[in-house]
C-alpha positions in Angstrom: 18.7 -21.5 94.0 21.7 -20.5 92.5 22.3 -20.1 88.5 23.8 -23.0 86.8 27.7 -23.0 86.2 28.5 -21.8 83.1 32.6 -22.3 83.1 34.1 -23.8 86.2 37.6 -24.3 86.3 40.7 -26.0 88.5 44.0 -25.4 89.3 44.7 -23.7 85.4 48.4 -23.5 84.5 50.4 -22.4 81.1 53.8 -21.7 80.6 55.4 -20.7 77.1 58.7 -22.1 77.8 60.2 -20.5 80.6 57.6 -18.3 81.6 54.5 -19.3 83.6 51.7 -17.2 82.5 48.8 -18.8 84.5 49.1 -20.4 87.7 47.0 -22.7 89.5 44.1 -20.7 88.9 39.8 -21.5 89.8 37.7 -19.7 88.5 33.6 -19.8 88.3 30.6 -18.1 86.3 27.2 -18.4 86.9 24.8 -18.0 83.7 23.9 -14.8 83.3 26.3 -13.3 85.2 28.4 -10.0 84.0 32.2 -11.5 84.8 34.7 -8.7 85.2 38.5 -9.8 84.5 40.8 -6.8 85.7 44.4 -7.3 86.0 47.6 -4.9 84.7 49.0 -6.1 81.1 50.8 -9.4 81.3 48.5 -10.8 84.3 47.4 -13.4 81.9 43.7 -12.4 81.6 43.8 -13.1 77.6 45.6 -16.9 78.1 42.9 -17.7 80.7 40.5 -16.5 78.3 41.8 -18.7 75.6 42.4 -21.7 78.1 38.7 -21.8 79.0 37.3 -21.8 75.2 39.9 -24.3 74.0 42.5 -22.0 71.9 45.1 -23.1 74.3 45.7 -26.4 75.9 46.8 -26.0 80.0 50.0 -28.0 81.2 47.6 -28.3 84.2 44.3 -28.0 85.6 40.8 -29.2 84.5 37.3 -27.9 84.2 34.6 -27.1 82.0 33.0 -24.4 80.0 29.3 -24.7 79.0 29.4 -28.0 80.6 31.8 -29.4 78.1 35.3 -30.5 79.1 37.9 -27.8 78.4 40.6 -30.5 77.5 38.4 -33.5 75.1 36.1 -31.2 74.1 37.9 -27.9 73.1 36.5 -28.0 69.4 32.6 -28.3 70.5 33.7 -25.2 73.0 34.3 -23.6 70.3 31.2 -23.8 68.5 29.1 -23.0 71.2 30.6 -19.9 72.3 31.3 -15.9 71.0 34.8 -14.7 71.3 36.1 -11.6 70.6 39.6 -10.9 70.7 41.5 -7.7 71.1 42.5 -7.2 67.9 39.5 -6.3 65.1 40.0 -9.8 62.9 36.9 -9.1 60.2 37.9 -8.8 56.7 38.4 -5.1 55.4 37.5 -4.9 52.3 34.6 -6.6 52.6 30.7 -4.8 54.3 29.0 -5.1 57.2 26.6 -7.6 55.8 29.5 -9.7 53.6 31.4 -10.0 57.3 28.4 -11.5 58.8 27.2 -13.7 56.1 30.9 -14.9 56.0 30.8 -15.6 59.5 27.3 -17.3 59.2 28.9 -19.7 56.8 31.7 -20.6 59.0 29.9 -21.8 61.6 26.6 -23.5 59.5 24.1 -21.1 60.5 20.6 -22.0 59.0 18.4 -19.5 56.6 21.5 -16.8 56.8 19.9 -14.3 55.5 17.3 -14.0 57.8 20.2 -14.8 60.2 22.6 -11.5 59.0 19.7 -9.2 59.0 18.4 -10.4 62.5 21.9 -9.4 63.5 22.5 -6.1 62.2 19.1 -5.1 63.4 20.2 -6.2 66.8 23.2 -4.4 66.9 22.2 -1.6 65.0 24.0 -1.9 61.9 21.7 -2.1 59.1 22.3 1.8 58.0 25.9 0.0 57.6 24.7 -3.0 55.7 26.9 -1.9 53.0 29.5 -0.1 54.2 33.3 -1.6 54.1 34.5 -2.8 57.6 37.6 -0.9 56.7 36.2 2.4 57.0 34.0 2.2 60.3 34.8 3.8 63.4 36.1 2.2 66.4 32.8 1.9 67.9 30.8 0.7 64.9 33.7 -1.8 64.3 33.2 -3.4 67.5 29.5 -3.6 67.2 30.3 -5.2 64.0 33.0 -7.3 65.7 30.2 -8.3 68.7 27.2 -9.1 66.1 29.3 -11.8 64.1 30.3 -13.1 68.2 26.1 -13.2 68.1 25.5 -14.5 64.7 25.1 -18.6 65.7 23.5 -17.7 69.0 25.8 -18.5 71.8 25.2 -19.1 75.2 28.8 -17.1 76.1 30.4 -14.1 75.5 34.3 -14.4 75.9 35.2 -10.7 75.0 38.9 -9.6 75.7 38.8 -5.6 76.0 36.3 -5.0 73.6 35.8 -1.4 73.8 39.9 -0.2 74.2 40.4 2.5 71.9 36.6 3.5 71.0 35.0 7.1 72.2 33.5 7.3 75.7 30.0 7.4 74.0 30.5 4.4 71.6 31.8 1.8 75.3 28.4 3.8 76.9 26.6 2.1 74.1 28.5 -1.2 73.6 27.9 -2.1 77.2 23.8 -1.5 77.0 24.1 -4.2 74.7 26.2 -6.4 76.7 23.9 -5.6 80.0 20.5 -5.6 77.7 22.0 -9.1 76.8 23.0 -10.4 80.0 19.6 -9.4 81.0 18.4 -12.0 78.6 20.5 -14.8 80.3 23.6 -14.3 78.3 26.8 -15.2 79.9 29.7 -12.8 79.9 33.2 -12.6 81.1 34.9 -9.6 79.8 38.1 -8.3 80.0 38.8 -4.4 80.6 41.5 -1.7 81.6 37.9 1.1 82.6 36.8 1.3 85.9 33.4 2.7 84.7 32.8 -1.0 83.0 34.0 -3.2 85.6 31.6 -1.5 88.0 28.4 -2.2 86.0 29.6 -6.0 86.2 27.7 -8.1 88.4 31.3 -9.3 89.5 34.8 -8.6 88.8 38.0 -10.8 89.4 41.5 -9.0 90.0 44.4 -11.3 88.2 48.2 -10.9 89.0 51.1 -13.0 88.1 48.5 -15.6 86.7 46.8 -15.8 90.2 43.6 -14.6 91.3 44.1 -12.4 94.0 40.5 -11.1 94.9 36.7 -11.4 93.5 33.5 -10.5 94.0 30.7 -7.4 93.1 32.6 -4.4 92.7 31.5 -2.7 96.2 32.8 -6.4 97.8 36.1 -5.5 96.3 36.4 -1.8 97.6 35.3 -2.5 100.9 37.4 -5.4 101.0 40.5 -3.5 100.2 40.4 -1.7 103.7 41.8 1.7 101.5 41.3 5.4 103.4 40.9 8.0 101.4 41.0 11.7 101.1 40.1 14.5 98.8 41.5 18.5 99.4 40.4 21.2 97.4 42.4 24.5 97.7 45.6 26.6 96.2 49.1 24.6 95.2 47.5 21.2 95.1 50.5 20.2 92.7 52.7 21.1 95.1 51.1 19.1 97.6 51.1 15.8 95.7 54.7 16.3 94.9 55.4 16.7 98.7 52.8 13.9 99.9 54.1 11.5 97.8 56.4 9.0 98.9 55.7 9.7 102.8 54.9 6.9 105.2 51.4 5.6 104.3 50.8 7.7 101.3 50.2 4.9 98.3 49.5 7.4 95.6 48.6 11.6 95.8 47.0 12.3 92.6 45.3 15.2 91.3 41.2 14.9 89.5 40.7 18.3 88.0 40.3 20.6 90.7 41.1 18.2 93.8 43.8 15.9 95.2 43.3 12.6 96.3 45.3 10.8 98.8 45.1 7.0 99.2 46.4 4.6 101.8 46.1 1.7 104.2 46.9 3.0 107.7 44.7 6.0 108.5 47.1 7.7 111.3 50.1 7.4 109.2 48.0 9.1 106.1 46.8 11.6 108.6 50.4 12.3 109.5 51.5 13.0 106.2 48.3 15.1 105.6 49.1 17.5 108.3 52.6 17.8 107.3 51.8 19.2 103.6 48.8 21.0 104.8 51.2 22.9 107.0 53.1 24.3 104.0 49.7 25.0 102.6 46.0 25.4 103.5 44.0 23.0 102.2 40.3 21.9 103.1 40.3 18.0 103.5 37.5 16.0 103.8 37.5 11.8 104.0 35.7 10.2 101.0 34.5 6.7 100.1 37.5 4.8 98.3 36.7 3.9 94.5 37.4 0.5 92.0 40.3 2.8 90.5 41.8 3.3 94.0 41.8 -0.7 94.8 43.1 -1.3 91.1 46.1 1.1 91.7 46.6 -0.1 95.3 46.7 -3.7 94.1 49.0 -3.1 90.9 50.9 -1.2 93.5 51.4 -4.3 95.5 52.0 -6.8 92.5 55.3 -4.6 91.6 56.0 -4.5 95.0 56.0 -8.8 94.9 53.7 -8.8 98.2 
């Protein structure tokens, strides 16, 4: 039996004037699903977010989110769920601990105390109890940023990029949380720009123009995308992207370290191209499994291309 619908959305439009940011879109999570939102900047993955939790009102479209409707009962939405925004929008000057008591207030939380010092422990902030928000790190102020999201117990997490500008080993730590939470039966749809996070969702959507183009788990996606793909290892690879790219078939020649990789739709005409630059050049080539990164290129690709 499948998981209950946590948001479930139809036909979702907004325009700010002239410009129509969201588009007829559906979209569906299941509680406890990991939700993936991928899309280049200006695909409207952060005015879908705030159409769903009732920051934004659509022109068009209906649904609801935690079985509340998102256009009579926006302020209830609100209550219910955590939503953390791009920007880090906790007070500087005040600690860890003020933050989250401050946030406890806002939202009523019984015995806040017990509540603040249930969430630091949590999160792992209580060697930061006292320490001013101000002078954190990236990664410690997103924990701090995700443990006020926790503070009144939500059932869902609305989190729009929560980890962009934070170490690789502070994200590596922020999503055990999320997963350790999901795990739980936490619901979460997160934005992100990383590869690495999208594929530890259970699903991922791909957004452009305000559409959605394609969805499901990331290895769905991949194969989905019908990409070929090969890697060389050898001499002059830089001189081999420069020559590969551009030819029939080649959608992007781009060097990882000590290897090139070559990605494209029709296999022949990739193969074509291959032997051309191989001939100025001797490279070893071998086929290899296409990646998320290789679909989100190929599908950016095609959204500046208007196909």
């Amino acid at each position: 039996m499948s998981a209950p619908l946590v948001i479930d959305v139809h036909g979702l439009s907004k325009a700010f004037g002239p410009r129509q940011v969201v588009k007829g879109l559906d979209l569906q999570v299941r509680e406890g699903e990991v939700c993936g939102f991928l899309g280049g900047n200006g695909s409207g993955k952060t005015t879908t977010i705030r159409l769903i939790c009732g920051l934004l009102r659509p022109n068009a479209g209906r649904g609801t989110c935690l079985g509340l409707d998102i256009l009579t009962q926006a302020a209830e939405i609100r209550r219910r769920i955590g939503y953390m925004t791009q920007k880090f929008s906790l007070y500087g000057d005040l600690t860890v601990q003020e933050n989250l008591d401050f946030v406890a207030r806002l939202y009523g939380v019984p015995d806040r105390r017990r509540a603040v010092a249930e969430a630091m422990r949590n999160i792992g902030l209580v060697d930061r109890a006292d320490q001013e928000a101000q002078h954190l790190s990236g990664g410690w102020r997103q924990r701090l940023a995700l443990a006020a999201c926790l503070i009144h117990h939500p059932r869902l997490l609305l989190l729009d990029e929560p980890t962009a500008g934070v170490d690789a080993k502070a994200r590596r730590e922020f999503w055990d949380l999320i997963t350790d939470m999901a795990a739980e039966g936490m619901t979460v749809l997160v934005s992100t720009h990383y590869m690495d996070e999208a594929e530890r969702c259970s699903r991922v959507v791909y957004l452009a123009g305000g559409r959605l183009i394609v969805q499901g788990t990331a290895e769905e996606v991949v194969a989905n995308a019908h990409l070929t793909v090969f890697e060389a290892s050898g001499d002059r690879l830089e001189a081999a992207a420069r020559a590969l790219r551009g030819l029939p078939g080649v959608e992007s020649a781009a060097i990882f370290g000590r290897t090139l990789r070559v990605v494209g739709q029709d296999r022949a005409a990739l193969r074509a191209a291959i032997a051309g630059a191989n001939a100025a050049a001797s490279l070893r080539w071998e086929e290899v499994p296409a990646r998320l990164d290789d679909v989100f290129i190929h599908l950016l690709d095609e959204t500046r291309s208007g196909a």
